[in-house]
C-alpha positions in Angstrom: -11.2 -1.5 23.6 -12.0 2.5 23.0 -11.6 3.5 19.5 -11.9 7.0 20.8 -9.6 9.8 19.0 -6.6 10.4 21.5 -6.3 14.1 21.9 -3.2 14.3 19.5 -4.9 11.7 16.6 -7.8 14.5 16.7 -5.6 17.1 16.3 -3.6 15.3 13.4 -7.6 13.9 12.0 -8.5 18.1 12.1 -5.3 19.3 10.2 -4.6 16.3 7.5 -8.9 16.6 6.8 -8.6 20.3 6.4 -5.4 19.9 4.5 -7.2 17.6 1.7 -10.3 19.9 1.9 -8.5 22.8 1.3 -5.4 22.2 -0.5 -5.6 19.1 -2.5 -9.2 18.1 -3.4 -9.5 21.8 -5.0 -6.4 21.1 -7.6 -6.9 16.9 -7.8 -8.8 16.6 -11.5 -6.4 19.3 -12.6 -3.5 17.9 -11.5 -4.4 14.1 -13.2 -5.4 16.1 -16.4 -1.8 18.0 -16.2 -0.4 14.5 -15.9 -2.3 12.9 -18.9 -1.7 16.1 -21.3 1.9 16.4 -20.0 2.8 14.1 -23.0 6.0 12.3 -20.2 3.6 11.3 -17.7 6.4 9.7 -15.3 7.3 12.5 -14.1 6.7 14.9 -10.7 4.5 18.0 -11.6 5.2 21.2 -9.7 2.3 21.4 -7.8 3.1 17.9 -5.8 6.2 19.6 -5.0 4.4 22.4 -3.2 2.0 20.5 -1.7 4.5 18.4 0.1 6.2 21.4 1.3 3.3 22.9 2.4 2.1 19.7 4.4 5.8 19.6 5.6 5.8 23.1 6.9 2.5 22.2 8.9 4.1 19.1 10.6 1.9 17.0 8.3 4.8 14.5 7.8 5.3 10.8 8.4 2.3 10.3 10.0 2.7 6.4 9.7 6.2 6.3 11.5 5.9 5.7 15.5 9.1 6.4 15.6 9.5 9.9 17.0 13.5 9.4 16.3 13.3 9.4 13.2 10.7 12.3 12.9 7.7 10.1 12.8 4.6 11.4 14.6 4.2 8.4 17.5 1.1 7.4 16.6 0.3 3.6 17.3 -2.1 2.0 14.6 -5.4 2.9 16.1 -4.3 6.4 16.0 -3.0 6.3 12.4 -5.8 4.2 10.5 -8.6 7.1 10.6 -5.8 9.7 9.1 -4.9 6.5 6.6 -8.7 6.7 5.9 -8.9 10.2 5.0 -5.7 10.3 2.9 -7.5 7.5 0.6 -9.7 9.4 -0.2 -7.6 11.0 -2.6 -5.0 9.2 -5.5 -1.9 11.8 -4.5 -2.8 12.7 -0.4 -0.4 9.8 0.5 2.8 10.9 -1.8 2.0 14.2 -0.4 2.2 13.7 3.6 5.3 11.4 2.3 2.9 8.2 3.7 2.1 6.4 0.4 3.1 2.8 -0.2 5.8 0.6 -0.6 7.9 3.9 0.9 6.1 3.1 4.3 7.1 -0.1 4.1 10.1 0.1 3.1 11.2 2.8 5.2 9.4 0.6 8.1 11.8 -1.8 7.3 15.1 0.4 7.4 13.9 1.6 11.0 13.5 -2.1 12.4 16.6 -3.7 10.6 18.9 -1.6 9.1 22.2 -0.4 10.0 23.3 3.1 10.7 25.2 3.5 7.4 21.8 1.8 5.5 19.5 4.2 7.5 22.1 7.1 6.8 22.2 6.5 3.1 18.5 5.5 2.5 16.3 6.1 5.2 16.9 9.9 6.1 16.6 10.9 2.4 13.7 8.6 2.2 11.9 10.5 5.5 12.3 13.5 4.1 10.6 13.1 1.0 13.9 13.6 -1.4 14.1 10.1 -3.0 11.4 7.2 -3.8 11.7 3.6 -3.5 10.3 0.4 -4.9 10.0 -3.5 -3.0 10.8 -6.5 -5.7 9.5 -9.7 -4.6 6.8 -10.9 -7.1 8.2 -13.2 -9.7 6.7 -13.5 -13.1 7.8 -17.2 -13.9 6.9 -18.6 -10.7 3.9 -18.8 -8.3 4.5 -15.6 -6.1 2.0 -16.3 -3.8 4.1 -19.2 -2.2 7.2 -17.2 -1.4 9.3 -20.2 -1.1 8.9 -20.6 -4.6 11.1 -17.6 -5.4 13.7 -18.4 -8.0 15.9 -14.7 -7.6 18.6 -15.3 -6.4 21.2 -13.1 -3.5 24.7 -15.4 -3.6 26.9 -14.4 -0.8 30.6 -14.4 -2.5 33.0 -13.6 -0.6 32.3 -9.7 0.9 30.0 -9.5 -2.0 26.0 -10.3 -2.1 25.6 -11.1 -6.1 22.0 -11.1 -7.5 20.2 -12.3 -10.3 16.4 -12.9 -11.4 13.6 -11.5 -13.0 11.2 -9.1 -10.6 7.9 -7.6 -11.7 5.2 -6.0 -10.0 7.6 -3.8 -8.4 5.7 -0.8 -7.6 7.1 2.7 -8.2 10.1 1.3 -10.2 8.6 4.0 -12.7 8.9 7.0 -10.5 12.0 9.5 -11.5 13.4 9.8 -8.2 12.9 5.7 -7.4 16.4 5.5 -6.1 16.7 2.2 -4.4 14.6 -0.9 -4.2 14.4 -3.8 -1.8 15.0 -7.0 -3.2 14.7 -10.8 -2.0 16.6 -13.6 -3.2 17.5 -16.7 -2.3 20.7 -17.5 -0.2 20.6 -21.1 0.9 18.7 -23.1 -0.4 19.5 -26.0 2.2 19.0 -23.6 5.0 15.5 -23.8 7.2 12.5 -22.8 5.0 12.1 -19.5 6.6 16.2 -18.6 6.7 16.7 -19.6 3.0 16.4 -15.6 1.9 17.7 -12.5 1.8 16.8 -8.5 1.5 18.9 -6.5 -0.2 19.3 -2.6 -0.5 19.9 -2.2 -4.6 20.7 1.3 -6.2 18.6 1.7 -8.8 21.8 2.7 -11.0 24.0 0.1 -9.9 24.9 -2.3 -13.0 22.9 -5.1 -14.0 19.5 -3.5 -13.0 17.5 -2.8 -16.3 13.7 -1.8 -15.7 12.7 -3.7 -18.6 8.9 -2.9 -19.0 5.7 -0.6 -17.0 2.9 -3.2 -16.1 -1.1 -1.9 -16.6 -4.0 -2.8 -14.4 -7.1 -2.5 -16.6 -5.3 0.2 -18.9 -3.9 2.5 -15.5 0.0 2.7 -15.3 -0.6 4.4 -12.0 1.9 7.2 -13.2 3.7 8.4 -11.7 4.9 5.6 -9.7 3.6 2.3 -11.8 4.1 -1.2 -11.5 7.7 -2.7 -13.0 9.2 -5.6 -14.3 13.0 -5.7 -13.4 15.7 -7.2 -14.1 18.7 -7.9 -12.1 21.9 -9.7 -14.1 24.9 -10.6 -11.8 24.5 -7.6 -9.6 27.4 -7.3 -7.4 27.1 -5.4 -4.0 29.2 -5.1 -1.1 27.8 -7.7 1.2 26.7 -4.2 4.0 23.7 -3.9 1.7 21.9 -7.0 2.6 19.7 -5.9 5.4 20.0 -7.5 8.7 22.1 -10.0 7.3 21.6 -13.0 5.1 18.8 -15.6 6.0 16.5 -12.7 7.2 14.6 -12.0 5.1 11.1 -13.8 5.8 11.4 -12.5 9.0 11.8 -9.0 7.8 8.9 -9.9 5.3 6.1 -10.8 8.3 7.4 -7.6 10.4 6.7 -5.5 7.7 3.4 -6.6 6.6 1.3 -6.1 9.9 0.9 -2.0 9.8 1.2 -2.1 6.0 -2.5 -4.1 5.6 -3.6 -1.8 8.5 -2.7 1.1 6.0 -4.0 -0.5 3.0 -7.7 -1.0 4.0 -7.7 2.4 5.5 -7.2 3.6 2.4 -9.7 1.3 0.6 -12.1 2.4 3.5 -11.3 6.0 2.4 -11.8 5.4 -1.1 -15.2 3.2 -0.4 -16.6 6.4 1.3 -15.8 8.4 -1.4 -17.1 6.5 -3.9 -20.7 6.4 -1.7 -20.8 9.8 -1.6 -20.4 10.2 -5.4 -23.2 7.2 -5.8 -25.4 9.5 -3.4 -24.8 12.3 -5.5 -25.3 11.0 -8.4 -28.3 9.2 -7.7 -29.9 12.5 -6.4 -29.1 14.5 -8.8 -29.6 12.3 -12.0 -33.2 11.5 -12.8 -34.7 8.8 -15.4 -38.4 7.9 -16.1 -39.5 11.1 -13.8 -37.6 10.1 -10.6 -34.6 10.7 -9.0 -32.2 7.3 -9.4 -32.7 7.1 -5.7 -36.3 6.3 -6.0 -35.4 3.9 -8.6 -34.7 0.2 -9.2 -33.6 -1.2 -5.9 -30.8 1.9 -5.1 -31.7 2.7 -1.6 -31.5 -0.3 -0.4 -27.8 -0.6 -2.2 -27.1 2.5 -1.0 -27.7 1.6 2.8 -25.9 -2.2 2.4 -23.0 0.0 1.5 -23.0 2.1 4.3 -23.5 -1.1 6.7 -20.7 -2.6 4.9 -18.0 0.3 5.4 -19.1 0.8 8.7 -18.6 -2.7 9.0 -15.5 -3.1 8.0 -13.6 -0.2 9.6 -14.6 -1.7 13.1 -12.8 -4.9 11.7 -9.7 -3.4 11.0 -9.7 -1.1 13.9 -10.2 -3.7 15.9 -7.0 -5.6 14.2 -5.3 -2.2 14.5 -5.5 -2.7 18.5 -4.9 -5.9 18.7 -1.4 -5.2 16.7 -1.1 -2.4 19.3 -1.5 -4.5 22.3 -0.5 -8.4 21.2 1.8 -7.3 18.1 1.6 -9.3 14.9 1.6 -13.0 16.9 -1.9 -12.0 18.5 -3.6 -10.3 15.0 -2.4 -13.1 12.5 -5.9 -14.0 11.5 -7.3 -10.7 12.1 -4.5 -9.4 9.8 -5.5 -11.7 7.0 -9.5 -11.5 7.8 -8.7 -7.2 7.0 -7.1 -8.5 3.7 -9.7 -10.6 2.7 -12.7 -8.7 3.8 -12.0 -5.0 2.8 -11.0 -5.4 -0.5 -14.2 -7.3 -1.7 -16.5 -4.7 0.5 -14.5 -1.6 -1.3 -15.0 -3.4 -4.8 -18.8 -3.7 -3.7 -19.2 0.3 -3.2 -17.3 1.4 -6.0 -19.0 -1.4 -8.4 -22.1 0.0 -7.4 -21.2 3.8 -7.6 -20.4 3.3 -11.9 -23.8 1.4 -11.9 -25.5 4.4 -10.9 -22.7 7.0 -12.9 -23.5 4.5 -16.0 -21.0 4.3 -18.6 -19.6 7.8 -17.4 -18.1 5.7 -14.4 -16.2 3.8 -16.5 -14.4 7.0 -18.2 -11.4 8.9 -16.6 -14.4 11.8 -15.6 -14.7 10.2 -12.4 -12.0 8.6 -10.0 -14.6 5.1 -10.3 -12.7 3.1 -13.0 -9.3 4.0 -11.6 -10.9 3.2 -8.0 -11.9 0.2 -9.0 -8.6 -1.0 -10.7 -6.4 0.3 -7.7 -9.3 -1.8 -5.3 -8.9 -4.7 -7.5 -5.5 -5.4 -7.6 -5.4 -5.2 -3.8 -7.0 -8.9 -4.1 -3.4 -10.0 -5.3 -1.1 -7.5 -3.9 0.7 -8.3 0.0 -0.6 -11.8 -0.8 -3.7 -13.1 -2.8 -7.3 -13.8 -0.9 -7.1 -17.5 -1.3 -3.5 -17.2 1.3 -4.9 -15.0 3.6 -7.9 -17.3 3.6 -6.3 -20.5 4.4 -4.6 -18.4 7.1 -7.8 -17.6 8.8 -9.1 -21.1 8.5 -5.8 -23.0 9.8 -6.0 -20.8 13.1 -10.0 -21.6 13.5 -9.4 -25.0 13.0 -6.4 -25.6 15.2 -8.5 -26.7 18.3 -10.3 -29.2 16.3 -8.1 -31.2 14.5 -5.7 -31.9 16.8 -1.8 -32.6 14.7 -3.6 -30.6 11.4 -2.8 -27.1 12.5 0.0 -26.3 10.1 
């Protein structure tokens, strides 16, 4: 395997770097301040607008979609993850090359399953950066991590798709122009495990859909977009909004998730990196008891395991990004789920020991550490928590030594 840039990923690596470098790490703090002061932070600030355009103009756009059809750049996953990398850098880089998450996803799904009236009415708007979108699948009174477990419920009636249940974790519910989310319910309940569900396109106006409350991690809304609990009381759509058709939906679910994680702990990678080079800062410029933190207490040697550890861990996920290039999902399961497991903890690591050497001005909203750290954290959960994606991992290494136990 060569994890070599092809000559059109170091093209895109060479524009979207300078991009961040020049157009959005210079207004970032600003813009978050702007947001906190604003006194209605759920809203989209000016300068977002502009820098979208701008990216837009420069063919900065889509960069996750292979698709070239629908105006993604072609890019397979090796190619993507190092531009993932550097837009994680930064909290707003995604939203602004229209890459951030669950959009991706979502649109991700529209290209592989839906119709030409669902693509039409969602997708396009979605691709070109007009409208937001939001994925509800978590469900507060049940165990989310076992999907079967999903109470929600998508009743076929008739030429109707009816749905009702309680959603929450549904990220960027909170966003103003959130104007559809995914939903999945359960169809048949007698049908195969796997073919018991649905997905569902839902408007975001239609009746019955009530965001009933914004969710915190560690005090963060993540505002603009936040995490939602939702509600959905006999919702009645015509039965052309169910994607695919009914029964589908796990099998939508496990398409979707392969890139996504690749795109998730790029970004972690990028935010790790980050957060090293504000501990190396930091720990050169600070001094206590006559020395510069550096030369103090241990922090070189932290300072290097770090480095070992990102470096580490981007050769694990671009190595699952080729394997998804080459085999597809069936050939990176475990790999998938060892990126899940593995990247999280190691970006919790650097950032945990970046605030140690800020002291208690890493924990403030002075530096992007706290809000790292919460965004890092909840990763441990989200797309599936470590103790799944473990088992995963385990069941495959096992399977050619207990021979009848490998499910």
């Amino acid at each position: 395997m060569d994890f070599s840039h092809s000559a059109t990923a170091a093209d895109y690596l060479a524009r979207v770097g300078d991009f961040i470098s020049a157009r959005i790490e210079p207004v970032e703090a600003d813009y978050h301040r702007a947001l906190r002061d604003s006194g209605d932070p759920w809203v989209v600030l000016p300068v977002i607008d502009e820098l979208k355009d701008k990216a837009r103009s420069q063919g900065l756009w889509n960069l996750f979609l292979p698709e070239r059809e629908h105006g993604g750049a072609g890019l397979s996953n090796v190619e993507y993850a190092p531009l993932a990398e550097l837009m994680g850098r930064s909290a707003i880089a995604p939203v602004v090359f229209n890459c951030n998450a669950p959009d991706t996803g979502n649109a991700e799904v529209l290209v592989r399953y839906g119709s030409q009236d669902q693509q039409r009415q969602w997708l396009e708007p979605l691709l070109r950066g007009e409208i937001r979108s939001a994925f509800c699948m978590t469900e507060p009174a049940v165990a989310s991590s076992d999907a079967t477990n999903m109470a929600a419920t998508a009743t076929v009636d008739g030429d109707q798709i009816v749905l009702n249940g309680r959603k929450w974790w549904s990220t960027g519910v909170g966003h103003p122009q959130c104007a559809f989310v995914i939903f999945m319910g359960l169809t048949d309940p007698e049908a195969h495990r796997y073919q018991q569900h649905s997905m569902v396109l839902v408007p975001m106006d239609a009746p019955g859909v009530r965001v009933e409350r914004m969710l915190s991690v560690f005090g963060h809304q993540d505002e603009p977009f936040g995490h939602g609990e939702v509600s959905f009381t006999d919702v009645r759509l015509p039965l052309s909004a169910v994607i695919a058709g009914p029964g589908r939906g796990f099998e939508i679910a496990q398409g979707r998730l392969g890139p996504g994680r690749i795109h998730h702990c790029m970004r972690l990678i990028g935010l790790a990196e980050r957060a090293l080079e504000l501990a190396c800062t930091r720990a050169s410029e600070r001094v206590a008891f006559g020395k510069p933190l550096a030369n103090l207490g241990g922090n070189r040697e932290r300072i290097a395991r770090a480095r070992i550890a990102i470096n580490q861990a981007r050769l694990l996920v671009l190595h699952t990004a080729w394997l998804l290039d080459t085999q597809g999902l069936a050939g990176a399961r475990s790999e998938v789920s060892q990126i899940k497991v593995a990247v999280p903890a190691m970006a919790l690591d650097v950032i945990d020991m970046a605030i140690q050497l800020h002291g208690a001005a890493g924990l403030s909203e002075d530096f992007p550490l706290a809000a790292a750290y919460s965004g890092a954290r909840s990763l441990r959960l989200a797309d599936g928590p470590d103790e799944v994606h473990l088992n995963l991992v385990a069941r495959q290494e096992l399977a050619g030594y207990l021979p009848g136990k490998s499910s």
